[in-house]
C-alpha positions in Angstrom: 0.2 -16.1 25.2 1.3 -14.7 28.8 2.2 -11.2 29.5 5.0 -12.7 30.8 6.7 -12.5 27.1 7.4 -9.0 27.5 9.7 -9.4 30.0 12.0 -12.3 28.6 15.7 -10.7 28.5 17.9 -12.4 25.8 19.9 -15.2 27.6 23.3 -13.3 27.4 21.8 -10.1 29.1 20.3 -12.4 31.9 23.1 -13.7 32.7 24.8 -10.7 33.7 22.0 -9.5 35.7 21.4 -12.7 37.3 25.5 -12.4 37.8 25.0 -8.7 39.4 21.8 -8.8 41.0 20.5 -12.1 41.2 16.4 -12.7 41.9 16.0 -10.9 45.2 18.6 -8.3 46.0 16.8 -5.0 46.8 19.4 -2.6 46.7 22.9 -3.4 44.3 25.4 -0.3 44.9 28.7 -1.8 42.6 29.1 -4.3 40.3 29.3 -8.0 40.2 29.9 -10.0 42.7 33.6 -11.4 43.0 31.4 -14.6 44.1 29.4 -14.5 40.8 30.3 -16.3 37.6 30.5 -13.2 34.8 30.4 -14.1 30.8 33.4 -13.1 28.9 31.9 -10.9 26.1 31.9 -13.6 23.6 30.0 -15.9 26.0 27.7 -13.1 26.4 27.5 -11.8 22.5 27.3 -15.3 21.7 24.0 -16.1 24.0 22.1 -13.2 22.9 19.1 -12.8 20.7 20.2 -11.2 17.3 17.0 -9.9 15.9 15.6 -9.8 12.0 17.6 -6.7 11.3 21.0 -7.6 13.3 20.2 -5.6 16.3 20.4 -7.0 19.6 17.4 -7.1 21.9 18.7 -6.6 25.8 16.4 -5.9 28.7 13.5 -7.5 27.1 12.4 -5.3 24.6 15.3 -2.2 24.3 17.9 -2.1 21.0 21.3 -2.6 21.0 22.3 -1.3 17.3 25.2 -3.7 16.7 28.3 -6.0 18.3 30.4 -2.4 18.8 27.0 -0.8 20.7 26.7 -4.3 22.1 30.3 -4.2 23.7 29.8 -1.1 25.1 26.6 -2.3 26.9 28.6 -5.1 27.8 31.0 -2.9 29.5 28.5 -1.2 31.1 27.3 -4.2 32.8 30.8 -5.3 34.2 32.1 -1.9 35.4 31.7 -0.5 38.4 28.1 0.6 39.4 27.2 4.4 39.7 25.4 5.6 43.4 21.3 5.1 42.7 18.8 7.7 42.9 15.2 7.9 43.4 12.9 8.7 40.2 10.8 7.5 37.4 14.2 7.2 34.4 15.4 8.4 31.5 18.5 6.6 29.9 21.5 8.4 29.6 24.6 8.2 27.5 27.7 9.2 28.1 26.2 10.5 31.3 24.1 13.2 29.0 19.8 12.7 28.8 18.9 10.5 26.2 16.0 12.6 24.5 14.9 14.1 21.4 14.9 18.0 20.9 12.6 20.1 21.5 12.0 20.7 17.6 12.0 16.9 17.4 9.5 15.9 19.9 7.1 17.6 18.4 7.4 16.5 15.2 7.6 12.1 15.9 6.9 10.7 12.7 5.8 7.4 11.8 4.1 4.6 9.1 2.8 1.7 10.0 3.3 -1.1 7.4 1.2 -2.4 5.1 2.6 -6.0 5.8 0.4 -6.4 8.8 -1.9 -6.9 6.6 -5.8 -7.2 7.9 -4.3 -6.3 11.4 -2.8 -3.0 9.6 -5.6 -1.1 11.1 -5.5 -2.4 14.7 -2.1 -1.6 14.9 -2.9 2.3 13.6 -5.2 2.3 16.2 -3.5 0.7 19.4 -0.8 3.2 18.1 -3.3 5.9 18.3 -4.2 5.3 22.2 -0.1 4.6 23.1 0.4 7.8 21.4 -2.2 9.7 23.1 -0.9 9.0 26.2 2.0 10.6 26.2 1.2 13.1 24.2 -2.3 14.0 26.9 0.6 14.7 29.6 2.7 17.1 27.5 1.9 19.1 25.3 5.4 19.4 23.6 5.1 15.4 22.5 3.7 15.0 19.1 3.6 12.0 17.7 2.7 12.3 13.8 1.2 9.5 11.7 2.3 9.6 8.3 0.0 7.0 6.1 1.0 8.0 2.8 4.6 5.9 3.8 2.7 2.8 4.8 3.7 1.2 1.1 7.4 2.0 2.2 7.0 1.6 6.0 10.8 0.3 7.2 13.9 2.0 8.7 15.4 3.0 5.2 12.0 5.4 4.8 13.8 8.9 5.3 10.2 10.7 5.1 9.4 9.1 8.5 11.6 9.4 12.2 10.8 5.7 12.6 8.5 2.9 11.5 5.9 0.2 13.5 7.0 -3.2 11.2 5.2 -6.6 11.9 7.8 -9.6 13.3 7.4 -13.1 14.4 9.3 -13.9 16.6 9.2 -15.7 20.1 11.5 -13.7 22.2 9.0 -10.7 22.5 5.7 -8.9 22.3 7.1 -5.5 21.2 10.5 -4.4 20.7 11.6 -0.3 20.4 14.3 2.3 20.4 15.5 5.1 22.1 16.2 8.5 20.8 20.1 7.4 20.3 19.7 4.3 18.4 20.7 4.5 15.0 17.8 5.0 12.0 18.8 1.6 10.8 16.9 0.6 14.1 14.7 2.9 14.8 11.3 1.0 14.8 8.5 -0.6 16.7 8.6 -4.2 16.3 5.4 -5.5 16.5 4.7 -9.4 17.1 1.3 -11.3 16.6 1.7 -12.2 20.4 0.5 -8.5 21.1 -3.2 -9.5 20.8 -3.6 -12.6 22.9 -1.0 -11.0 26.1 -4.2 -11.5 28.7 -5.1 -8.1 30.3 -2.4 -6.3 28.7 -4.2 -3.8 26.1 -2.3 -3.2 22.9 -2.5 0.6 23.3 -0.8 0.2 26.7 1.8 -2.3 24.9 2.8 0.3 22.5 2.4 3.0 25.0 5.3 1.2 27.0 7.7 0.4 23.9 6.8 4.4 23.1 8.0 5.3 26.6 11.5 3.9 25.7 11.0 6.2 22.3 10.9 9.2 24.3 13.8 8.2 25.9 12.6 6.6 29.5 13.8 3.2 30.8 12.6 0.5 32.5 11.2 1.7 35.7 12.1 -1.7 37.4 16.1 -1.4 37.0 15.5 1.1 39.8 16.6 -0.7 43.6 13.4 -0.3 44.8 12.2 -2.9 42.6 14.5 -5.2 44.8 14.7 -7.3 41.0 15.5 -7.5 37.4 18.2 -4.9 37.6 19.7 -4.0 34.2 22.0 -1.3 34.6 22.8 1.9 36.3 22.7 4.4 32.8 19.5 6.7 34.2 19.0 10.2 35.7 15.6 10.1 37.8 13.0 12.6 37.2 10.6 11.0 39.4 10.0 9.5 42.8 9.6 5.5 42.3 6.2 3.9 41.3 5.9 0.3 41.0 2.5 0.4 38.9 4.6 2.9 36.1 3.7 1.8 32.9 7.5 1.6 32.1 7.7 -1.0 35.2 7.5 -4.9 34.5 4.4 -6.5 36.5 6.4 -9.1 36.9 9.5 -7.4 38.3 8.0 -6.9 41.8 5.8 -4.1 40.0 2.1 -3.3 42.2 -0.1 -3.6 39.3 -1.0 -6.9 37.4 -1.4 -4.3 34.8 0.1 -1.7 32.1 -1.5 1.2 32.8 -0.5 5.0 32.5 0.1 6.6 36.0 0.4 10.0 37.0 4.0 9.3 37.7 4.6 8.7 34.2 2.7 12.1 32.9 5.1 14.2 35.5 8.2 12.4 34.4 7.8 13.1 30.6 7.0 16.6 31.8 10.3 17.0 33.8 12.0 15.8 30.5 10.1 17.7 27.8 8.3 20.2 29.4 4.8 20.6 30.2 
């Protein structure tokens, strides 16, 4: 299986990127182009993937809740484009940081379900070094693995923040959520894909879906990637680095690799704390 998966957007959401920034423009500062053919929204709804649980999967591996959230990241898209600053990203929403408390943070709970079966424990495990990661930079993130919900590991568990469920599926290695997403989809999808992605180490997988968790976006939207530009919702906390492991090897990133930087420690400690 190529790495390459990872970075598949759903057809609808490439569209609109291909519509604002196409495959080499290094710098976009407003919207579309007026020369650019742009999907209505029901073109664009229509040609999206709609994942197991009705989400919608944008940007490759990021949750749109539903078609109202979905409209709004639609809009998004087609407005006009904010000025872009230097930094390693975290979403934002209604032009407010996308993050968890500080209460919260510290307190990230999760199962991991019982229907991967004899790959249960290899996925406890890769979450184990994702988790780490982050957690190594600041000492405010704590991520808490709750076995005893394994038996009851999906989105309607109320004992855990969020859950790590198996899915097959070929639009994507991993899917996850950011702090806004609704607990209806507020899990880690996890497909079979993850263990044959080349030199792409499940913990590093996870570590990257987890990234979006805390609430940081992909690194490549920035215009120094000079490619795959998604959007212009981000506050920067960081100066650019092209081998973040919340950057797309594949989008013009410096590393054939997902590996942790020391960009990526600073910028959860801008966010959280240190």
């Amino acid at each position: 299986m190529s790495s390459s998966r990872i970075s598949r957007i759903s057809v609808g959401a490439a569209c609109l990127v291909a519509a604002f920034a196409g495959a080499t423009m290094a710098a976009p500062t407003s919207g579309a182009d007026p020369g650019d053919p742009v999907p209505t929204f029901k073109e664009f709804a229509a040609s999206t993937y709609q994942d197991v649980d009705g989400a919608y999967v944008v940007n490759g591996d990021e949750v749109v809740s539903g078609r109202k959230e979905l409209k709004k990241f639609y809009e998004r898209l087609v407005g006009p484009a904010n000025p872009l600053e230097n930094g390693l990203i975290v979403n934002t929403v209604g032009g407010a940081d996308d993050k968890w408390s500080a209460s919260q943070v510290a307190n990230l709970t999760y199962c991991v379900s019982t229907k991967f079966g004899t790959r249960q424990a290899d996925i406890v495990a890769a979450m184990n070094a994702g988790t780490a990661l982050w957690e190594a930079a600041s000492s405010k993130v704590n991520f808490v693995y709750v076995s005893a919900q394994n038996s009851n590991c999906t989105t309607r568990n109320n004992s855990v923040l969020f859950s790590v469920e198996p899915v097959s599926t070929s639009q994507y290695i991993a899917r996850a959520f950011f702090p806004s997403t609704s607990k209806r989809q507020r899990n880690v999808l996890v497909d079979d894909s993850i263990w044959s992605s080349g030199n792409w180490e499940p913990g590093d997988i996870l570590a990257h879906e987890l990234g979006h968790a805390l609430g940081f976006r992909h690194e490549h939207t920035r215009p120094e990637a000079g490619t795959c530009f998604e959007d212009n919702n981000w506050r920067p906390l960081t100066p650019y680095d092209s081998a973040s492991i919340m950057h797309y090897p594949q989008c013009n990133g410096s590393s054939s690799d997902l590996e942790f930087q020391a960009s990526d420690a600073a910028g959860v400690r801008a966010l959280y704390g240190s």
